[in-house]
C-alpha positions in Angstrom: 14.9 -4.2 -23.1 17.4 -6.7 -24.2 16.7 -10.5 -25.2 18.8 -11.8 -21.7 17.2 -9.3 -19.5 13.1 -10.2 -20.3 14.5 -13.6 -19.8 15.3 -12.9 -16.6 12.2 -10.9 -15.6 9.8 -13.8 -17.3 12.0 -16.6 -14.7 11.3 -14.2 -12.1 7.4 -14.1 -13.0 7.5 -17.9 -13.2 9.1 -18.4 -10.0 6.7 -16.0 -8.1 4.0 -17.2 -9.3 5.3 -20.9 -8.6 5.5 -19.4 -4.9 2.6 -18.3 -4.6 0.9 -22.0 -5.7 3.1 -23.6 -3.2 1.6 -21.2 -0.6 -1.6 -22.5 -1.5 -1.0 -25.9 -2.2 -0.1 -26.1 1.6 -1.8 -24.0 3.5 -4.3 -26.6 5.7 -7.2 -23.7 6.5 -8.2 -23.1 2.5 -8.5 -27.1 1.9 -11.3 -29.9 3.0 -10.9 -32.4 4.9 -8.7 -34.8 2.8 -6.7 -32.5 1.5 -5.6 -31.8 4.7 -5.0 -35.1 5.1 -2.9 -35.5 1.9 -0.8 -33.3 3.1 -0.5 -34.3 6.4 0.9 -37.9 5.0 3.2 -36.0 2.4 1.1 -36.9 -0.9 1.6 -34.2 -3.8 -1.5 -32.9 -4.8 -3.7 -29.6 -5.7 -7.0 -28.8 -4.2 -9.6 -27.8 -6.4 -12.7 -27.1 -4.3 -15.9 -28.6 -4.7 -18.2 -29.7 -7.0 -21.7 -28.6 -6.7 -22.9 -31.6 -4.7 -20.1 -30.3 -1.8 -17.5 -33.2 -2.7 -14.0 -32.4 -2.7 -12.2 -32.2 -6.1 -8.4 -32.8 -5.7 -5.5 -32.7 -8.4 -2.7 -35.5 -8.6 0.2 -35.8 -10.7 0.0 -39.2 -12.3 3.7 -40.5 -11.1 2.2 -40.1 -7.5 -1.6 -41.4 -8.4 -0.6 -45.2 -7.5 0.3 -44.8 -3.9 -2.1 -41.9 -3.6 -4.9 -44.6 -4.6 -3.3 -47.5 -2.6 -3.7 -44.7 0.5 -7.0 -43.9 -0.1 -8.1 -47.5 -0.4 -6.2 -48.4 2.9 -8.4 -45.4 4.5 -12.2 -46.5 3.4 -12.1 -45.5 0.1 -12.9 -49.1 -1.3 -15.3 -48.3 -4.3 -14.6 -46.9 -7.3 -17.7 -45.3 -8.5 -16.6 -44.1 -11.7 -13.8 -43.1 -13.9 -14.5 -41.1 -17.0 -11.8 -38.7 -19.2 -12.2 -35.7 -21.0 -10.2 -33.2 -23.4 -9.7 -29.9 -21.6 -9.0 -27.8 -24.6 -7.8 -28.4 -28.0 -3.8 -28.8 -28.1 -4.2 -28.8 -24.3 -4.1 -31.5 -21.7 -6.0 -34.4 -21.2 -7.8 -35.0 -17.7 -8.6 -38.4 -16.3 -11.0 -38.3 -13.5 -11.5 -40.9 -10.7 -14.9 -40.7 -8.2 -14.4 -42.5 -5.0 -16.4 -43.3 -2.7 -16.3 -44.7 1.1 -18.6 -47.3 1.7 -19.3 -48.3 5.1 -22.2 -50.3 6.8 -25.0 -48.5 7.9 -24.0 -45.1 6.3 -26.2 -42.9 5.4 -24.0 -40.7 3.4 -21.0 -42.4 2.7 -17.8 -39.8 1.9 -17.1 -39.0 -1.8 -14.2 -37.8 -3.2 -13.2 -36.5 -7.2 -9.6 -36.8 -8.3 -8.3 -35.1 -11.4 -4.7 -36.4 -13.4 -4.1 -34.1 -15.7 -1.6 -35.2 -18.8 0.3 -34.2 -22.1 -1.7 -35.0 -25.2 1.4 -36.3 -26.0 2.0 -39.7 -25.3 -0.4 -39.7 -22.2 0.6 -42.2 -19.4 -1.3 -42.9 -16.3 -0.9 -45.7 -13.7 -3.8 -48.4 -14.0 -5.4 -48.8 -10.8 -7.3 -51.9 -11.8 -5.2 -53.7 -8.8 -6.4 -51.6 -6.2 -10.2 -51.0 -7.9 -11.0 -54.2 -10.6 -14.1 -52.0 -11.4 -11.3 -49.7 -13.3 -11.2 -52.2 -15.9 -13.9 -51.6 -18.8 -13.7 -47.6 -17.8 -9.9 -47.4 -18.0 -10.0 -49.3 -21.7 -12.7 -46.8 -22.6 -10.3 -43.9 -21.5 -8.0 -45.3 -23.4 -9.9 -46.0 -26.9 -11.7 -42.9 -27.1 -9.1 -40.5 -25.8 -5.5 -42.4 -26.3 -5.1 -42.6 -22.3 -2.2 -45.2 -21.7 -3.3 -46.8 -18.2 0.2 -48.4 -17.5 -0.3 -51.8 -15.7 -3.4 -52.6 -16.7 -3.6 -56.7 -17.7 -5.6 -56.0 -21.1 -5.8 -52.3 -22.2 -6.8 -52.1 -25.9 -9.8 -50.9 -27.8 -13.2 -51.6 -26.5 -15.7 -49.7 -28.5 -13.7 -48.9 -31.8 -12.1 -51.4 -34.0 -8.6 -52.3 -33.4 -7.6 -50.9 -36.4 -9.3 -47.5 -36.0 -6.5 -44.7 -36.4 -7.1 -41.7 -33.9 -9.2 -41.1 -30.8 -12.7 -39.8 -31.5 -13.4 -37.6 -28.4 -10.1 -35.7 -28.7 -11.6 -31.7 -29.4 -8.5 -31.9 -32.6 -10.0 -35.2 -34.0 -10.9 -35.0 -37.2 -13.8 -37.7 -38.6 -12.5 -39.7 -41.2 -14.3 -39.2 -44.8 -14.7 -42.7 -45.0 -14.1 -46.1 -43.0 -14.7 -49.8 -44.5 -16.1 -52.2 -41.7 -14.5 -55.1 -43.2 -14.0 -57.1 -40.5 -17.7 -57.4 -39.8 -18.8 -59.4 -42.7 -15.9 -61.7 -42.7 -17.6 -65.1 -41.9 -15.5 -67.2 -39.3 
């Protein structure tokens, strides 16, 4: 089989395969609730099933997350329970993951939802949602000084638990621990 001719079949796998996702990605019966509704209103995104507490798990790419979160504030999702990150694999991607939560009076089990923003380890970017959420702030600047998770937007991202001049991000699978590290700028006497 020539060079030009497995190219050919590999762009034919690709493309079937890419398909096949779309199918999925779309099909209203095999998603929850708001999924559905995602794609209802025309918002990219990948179901992703449930966690085992029964809440729905949804993937977004991070040029959409912005108006996805504005959305899902403007529906009832006005509490940002947590936002944590997390290295999928070593020389994979990196996965930011937002918990939302609708908080209503009187309710006795107010509607979560998990979104995942998957990203390059490679100069990671993500929209800051601290406008739509201010309790992204401390969790967003934790993404991004333990992980290297650019939250573009956000009024004061830098390094909240390592010193500013720490090179690397510690809970990156492909970190390696330095040998040695002077603390001098905690004995320097102001």
């Amino acid at each position: 089989m020539s060079k030009s001719s497995l190219e050919v079949e590999i762009k034919k796998k690709v493309l079937t395969n890419m398909n096949t996702i779309d199918k999925y990605e779309f099909n209203i019966e095999a998603q929850g609730r708001l999924s559905a509704w995602s794609t209802r209103h025309r918002f990219a995104h990948r179901p992703l099933g449930y966690d085992y507490r029964g809440v729905e798990t949804l993937q977004v790419k991070a040029e959409e997350w912005l108006s996805v979160a504005v959305a899902l504030y403007v529906c009832g999702f006005n509490y940002l329970r947590s936002q944590c990150a997390y290295d999928a694999a070593p020389g994979g991607p990196l996965v930011s993951v937002y918990h939302l939560t609708q908080m209503q009076d009187e309710a006795d089990q107010p509607e979560e939802l998990c979104i995942k923003i998957f990203v390059p380890r490679e100069n990671p970017r993500i929209p800051s949602v601290y406008w739509v959420w201010k309790s992204s702030d401390f969790q967003e600047r934790e993404s991004y000084d333990m992980l290297g998770i650019s939250h573009q937007g956000h009024p004061k991202l830098k390094r909240i638990l390592m010193p500013e001049s720490w090179i690397g991000w510690p809970l990156r699978k492909d970190y390696v621990v330095p040998n040695f590290y002077e603390l001098q700028d905690a004995y320097q006497v102001a």
